[in-house]
C-alpha positions as CSV (number, residue, x, y, z in Angstrom):
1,X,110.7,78.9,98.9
2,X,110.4,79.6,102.4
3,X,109.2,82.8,103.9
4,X,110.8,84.3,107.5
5,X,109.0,87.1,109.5
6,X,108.7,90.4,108.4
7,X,110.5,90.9,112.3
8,X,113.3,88.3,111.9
9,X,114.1,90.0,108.7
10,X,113.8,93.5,110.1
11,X,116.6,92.3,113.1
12,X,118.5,91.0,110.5
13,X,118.7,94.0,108.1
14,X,119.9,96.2,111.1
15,X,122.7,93.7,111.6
16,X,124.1,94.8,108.3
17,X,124.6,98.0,108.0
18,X,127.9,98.1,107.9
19,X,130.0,96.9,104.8
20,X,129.6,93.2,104.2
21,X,133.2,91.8,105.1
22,X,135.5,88.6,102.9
23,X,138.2,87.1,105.0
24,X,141.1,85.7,102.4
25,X,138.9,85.7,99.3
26,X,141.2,86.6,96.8
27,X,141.5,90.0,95.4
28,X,138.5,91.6,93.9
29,X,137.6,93.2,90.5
30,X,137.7,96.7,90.3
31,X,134.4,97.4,88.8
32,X,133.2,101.1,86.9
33,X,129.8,102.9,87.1
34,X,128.4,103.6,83.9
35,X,124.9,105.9,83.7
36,X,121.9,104.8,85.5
37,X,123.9,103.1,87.9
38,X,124.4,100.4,85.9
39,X,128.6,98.2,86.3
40,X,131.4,96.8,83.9
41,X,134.4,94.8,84.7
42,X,137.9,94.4,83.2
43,X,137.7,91.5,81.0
44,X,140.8,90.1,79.0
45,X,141.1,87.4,76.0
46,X,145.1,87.7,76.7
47,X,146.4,88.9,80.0
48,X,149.0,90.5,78.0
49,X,146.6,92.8,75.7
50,X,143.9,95.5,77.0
51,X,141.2,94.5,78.8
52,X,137.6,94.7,77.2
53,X,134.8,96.4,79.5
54,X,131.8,93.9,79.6
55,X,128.3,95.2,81.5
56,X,127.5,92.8,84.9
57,X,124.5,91.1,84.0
58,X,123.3,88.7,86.1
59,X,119.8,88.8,83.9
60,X,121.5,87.0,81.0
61,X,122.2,83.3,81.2
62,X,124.9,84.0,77.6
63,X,127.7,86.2,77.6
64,X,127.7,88.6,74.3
65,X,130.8,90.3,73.0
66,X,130.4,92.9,70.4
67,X,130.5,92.2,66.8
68,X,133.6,95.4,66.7
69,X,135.5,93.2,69.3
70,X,135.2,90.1,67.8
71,X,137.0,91.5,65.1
72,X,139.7,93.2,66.4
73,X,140.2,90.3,68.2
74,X,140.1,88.2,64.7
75,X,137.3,85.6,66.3
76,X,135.8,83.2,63.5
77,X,132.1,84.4,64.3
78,X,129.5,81.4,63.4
79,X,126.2,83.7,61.8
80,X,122.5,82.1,62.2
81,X,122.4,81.6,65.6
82,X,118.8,83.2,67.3
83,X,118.2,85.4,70.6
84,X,114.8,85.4,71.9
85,X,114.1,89.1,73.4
86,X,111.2,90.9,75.0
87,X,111.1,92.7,71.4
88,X,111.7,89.3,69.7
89,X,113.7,87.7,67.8
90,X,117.2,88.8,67.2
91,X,120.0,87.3,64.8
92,X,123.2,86.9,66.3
93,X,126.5,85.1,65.7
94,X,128.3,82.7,67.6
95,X,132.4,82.5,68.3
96,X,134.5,80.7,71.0
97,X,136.8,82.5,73.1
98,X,140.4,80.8,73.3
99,X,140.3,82.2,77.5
100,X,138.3,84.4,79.5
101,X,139.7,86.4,82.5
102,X,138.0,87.9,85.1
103,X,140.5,88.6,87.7
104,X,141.9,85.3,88.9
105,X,139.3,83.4,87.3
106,X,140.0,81.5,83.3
107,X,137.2,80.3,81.2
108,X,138.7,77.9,78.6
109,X,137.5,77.6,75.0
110,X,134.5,79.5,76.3
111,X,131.6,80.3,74.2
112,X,130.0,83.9,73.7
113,X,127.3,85.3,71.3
114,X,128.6,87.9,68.8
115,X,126.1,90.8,68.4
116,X,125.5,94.7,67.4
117,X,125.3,95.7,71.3
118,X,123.1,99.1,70.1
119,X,120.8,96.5,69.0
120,X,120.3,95.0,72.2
121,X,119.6,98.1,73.2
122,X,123.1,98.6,75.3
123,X,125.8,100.7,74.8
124,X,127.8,100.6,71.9
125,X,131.1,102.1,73.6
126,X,131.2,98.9,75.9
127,X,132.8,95.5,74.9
128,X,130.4,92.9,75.9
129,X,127.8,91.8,78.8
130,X,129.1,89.3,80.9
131,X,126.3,86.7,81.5
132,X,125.9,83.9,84.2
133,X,127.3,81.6,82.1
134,X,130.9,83.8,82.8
135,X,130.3,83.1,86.8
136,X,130.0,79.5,86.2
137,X,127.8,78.7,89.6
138,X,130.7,80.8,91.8
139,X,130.2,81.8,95.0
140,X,129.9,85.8,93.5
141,X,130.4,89.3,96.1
142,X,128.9,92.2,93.9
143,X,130.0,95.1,96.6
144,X,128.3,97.9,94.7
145,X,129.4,100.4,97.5
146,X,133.6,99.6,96.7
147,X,132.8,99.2,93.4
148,X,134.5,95.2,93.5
149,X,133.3,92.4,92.2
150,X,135.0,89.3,94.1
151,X,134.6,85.1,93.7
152,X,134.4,84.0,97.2
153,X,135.8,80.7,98.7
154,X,133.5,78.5,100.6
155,X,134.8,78.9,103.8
156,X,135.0,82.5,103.5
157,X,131.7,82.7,102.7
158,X,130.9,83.2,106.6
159,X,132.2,86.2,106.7
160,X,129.5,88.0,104.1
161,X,127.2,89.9,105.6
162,X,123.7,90.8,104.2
163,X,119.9,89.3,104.6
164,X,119.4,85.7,103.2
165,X,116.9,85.3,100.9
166,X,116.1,81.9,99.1
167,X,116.3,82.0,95.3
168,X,116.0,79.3,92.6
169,X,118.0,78.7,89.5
170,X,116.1,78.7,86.2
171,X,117.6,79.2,83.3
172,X,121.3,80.3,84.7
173,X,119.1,83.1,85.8
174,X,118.4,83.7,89.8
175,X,114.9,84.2,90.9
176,X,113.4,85.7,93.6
177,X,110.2,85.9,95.4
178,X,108.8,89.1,95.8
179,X,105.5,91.3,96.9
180,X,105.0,94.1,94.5
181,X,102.3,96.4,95.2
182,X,100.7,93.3,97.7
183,X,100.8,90.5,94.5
184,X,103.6,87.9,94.8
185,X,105.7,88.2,92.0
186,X,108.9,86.4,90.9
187,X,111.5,88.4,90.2
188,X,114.8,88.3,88.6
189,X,118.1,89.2,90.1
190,X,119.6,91.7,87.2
191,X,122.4,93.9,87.6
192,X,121.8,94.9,84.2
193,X,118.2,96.6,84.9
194,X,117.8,100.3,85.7
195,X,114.4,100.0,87.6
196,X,112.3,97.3,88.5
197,X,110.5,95.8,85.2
198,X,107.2,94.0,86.0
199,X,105.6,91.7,83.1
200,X,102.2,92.9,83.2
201,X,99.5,94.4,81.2
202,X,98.9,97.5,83.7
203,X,97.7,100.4,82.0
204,X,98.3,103.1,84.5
205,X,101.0,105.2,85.1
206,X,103.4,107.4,82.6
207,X,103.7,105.7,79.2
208,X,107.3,104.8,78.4
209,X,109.7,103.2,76.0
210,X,111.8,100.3,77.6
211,X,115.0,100.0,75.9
212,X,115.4,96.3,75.5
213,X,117.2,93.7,73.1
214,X,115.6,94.0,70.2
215,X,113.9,96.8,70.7
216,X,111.7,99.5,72.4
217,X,108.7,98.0,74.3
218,X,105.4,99.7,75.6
219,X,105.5,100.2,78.9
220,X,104.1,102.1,82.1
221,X,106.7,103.6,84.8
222,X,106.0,105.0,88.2
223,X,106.6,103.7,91.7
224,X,105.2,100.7,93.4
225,X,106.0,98.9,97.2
226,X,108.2,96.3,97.0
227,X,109.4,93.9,99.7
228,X,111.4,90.2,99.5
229,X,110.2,87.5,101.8
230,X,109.0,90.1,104.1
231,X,111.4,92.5,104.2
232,X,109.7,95.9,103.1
233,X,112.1,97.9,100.6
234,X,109.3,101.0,100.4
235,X,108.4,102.7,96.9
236,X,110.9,102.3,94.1
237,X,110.6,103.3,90.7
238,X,108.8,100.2,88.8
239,X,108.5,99.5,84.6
240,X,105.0,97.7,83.7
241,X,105.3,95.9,80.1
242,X,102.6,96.6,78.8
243,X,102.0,93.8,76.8
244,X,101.6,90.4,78.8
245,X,103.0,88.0,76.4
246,X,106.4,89.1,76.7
247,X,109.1,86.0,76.3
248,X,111.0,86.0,79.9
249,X,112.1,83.6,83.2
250,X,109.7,85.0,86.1
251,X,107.6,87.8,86.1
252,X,109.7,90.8,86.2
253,X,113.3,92.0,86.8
254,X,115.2,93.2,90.5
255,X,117.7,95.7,89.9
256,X,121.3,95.9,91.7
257,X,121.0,99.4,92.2
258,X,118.4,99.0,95.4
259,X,121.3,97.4,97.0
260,X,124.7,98.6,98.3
261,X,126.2,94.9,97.8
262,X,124.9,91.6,96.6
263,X,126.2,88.0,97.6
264,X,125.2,85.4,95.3
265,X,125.8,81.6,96.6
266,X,124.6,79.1,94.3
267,X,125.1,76.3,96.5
268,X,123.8,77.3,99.1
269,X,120.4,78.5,97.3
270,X,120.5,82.2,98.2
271,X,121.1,85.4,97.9
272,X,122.5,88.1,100.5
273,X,121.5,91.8,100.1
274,X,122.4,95.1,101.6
275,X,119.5,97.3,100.9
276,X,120.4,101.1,100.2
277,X,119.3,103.4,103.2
């Protein structure tokens, strides 16, 4: 992945301070704020029928819907299927959605996981967690200050402002390489994560429970410097697993909420942020 200068970077993150801007990109997805700054989306199985409120997470490759949804929506759910989490394993079922709408975008016959969402450690009051797998390698606008989430055509794609950083696929997952506290770290793009999570077996700082699927996990919080590809983002608030042996893609998780918008443009191998002021 390759690295511009810390001054290239710094001109180019005062070049978007203003909202990043879509030409004729469709209409966006209005999305809601839930606590700790975390987003869900309208989601409908019938465009007719209420829509179900899935969490954005762009750290899981499978979309989940909740074993209550599953069967109001009266979904044959497959049992035996396995998730492996930072706390383990998990059981969880398996169904196939007839359609999947997110705005003006159908998923056909599209498979999800069925699972007890307070056992992945998310809130039971929401639907689902739409994964990657929902986003099927769109071009993606996350606009975290409008609170829309829109699927951008190619040659509107110009017209999104933010810093370019490089990223790799792995997993459905989008990774990023990062400095934390000086050490190069690959990090994960996760909408779905509260604080920066780092996969390490660092001792200091305030011992913590991370809520994660499966379970609560060790772990240290405090703050550490972080910066992407040379661009400095100052001290945020980092999680340390404590245990190193943790199942995962990378070393550690980038949340959404250090940026006011996130463009995600799988074929063109990056990512474009607006960092919060």
């Amino acid at each position: 992945m390759a690295h511009g200068t810390a001054l290239c970077l710094l001109v180019a993150l005062a070049s978007v301070t203003a909202a990043p801007r879509v030409g004729a990109a469709g209409r966006g997805v209005s999305l809601t704020r839930t606590g700790g700054g975390l987003w869900t989306a309208p989601v409908h199985a019938d465009p007719a029928g209420r829509p179900w409120h899935f969490l954005i997470d762009t750290g899981s490759s499978h979309t989940v819907l909740a074993d209550a949804a599953a069967r109001r929506a009266g979904l044959v759910v497959m049992p035996g299927r396995r998730l492996l989490t930072p706390a383990g394993m998990v059981e969880v079922g398996e169904a196939i959605l007839p359609a999947l709408h997110l705005g003006e975008r159908v998923r056909r016959a599209f498979p999800v996981v069925v699972a007890d969402l307070a056992a992945l450690g998310r809130d039971p009051e929401i639907d689902g967690i739409l994964g990657m797998d929902a986003l099927g390698g769109d071009r993606v606008l996350i606009d975290l200050a409008a609170g829309l989430l829109t699927f951008v055509a190619a040659d509107d794609a110009r017209g999104v402002r933010g810093v370019r950083v490089p990223v790799r696929e792995t997993g459905g997952r989008f990774v990023i390489e990062a400095r934390v506290d000086g050490r190069p770290r690959q990090l994960v793009l996760d909408t779905g994560a509260e604080a920066v999570v780092v996969f390490d077996p660092e001792v200091r700082g305030e011992a913590v429970t991370l809520g994660t699927a499966g379970g609560g996990v060790a772990a240290r919080a405090g703050r550490a410097q972080l910066s992407l590809a040379g661009l400095p983002l100052g001290a945020v608030p980092t999680v340390r697993l404590v245990s190193a042996s943790q199942p995962r893609t990378g070393d550690g998780l980038l949340p959404a909420t250090l940026f006011t918008s996130i463009f995600i443009d799988p074929p063109a191998g990056e990512v474009r942020l607006v960092p919060r002021r």
